[in-house]
C-alpha positions, 0 to 999 in steps of 0.5 A: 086658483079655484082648482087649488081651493077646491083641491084643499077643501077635498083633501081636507075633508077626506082627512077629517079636519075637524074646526070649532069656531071660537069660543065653542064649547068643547066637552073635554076642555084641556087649556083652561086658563085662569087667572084672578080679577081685583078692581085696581091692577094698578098696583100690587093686590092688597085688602084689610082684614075682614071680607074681601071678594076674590074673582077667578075668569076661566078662559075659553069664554063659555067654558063650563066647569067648577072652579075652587079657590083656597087661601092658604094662610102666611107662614106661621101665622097659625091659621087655618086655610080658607076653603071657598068650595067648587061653584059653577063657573057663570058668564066665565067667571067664579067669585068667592068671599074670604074673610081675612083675620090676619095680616101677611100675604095670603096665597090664593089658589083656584082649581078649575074641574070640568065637575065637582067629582072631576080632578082638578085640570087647571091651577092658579096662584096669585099673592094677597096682601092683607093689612090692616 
């Protein structure tokens, strides 16, 4: 049994498998996963018109980056989109503050880049409804 263990890490090694233990940090991150945080999960997303808190995690833990998050107004309402620009990710996460002046579901995309002169390499969407 030594002799097949020794035999592995020698092929192994001469082959150059490379590890990182997990949550590592890469320097070229390729699947950054985001996904969005609201305080109640029990039910559908939904807030009042005014400010509400949007918060993306970005996963690998200790992945560094800039996320970007953009609410995109309902159909026909005849709002512009809501611009939260690109912030460092901290502790994996990324919050921005909107501030909702009409009733409808919003669409609500974040953008994760490795920087801000970086293209975007990882999107999600999720759905809000506003009311009053």
């Amino acid at each position: 049994m030594r002799r097949a263990l020794l035999a592995a890490l020698f092929v192994a090694s001469s082959v150059g498998i490379l590890s990182l233990p997990a949550g590592a940090d890469s320097s070229t991150p390729s699947n950054i996963v985001l996904s969005f945080d609201f305080s109640d999960n029990s039910a559908p997303a939904s807030a009042s018109n005014g400010p509400f808190n949007v918060i993306a995690n970005v996963l690998p833990e200790h992945t560094g980056g800039v996320v970007r998050m953009v609410a995109i107004a309902p159909d026909n309402s005849g709002n512009s989109n809501l611009v939260c620009p690109f912030q460092p990710v901290q502790q994996s996460q990324v919050e921005c503050a909107f501030n909702f002046t009409t009733n409808g579901v919003w669409s609500i995309k974040a953008q994760f880049a490795p920087d801000d002169k970086s293209d975007v390499s990882s999107i999600s969407i999720t759905r809000l409804r506003v009311t009053n």
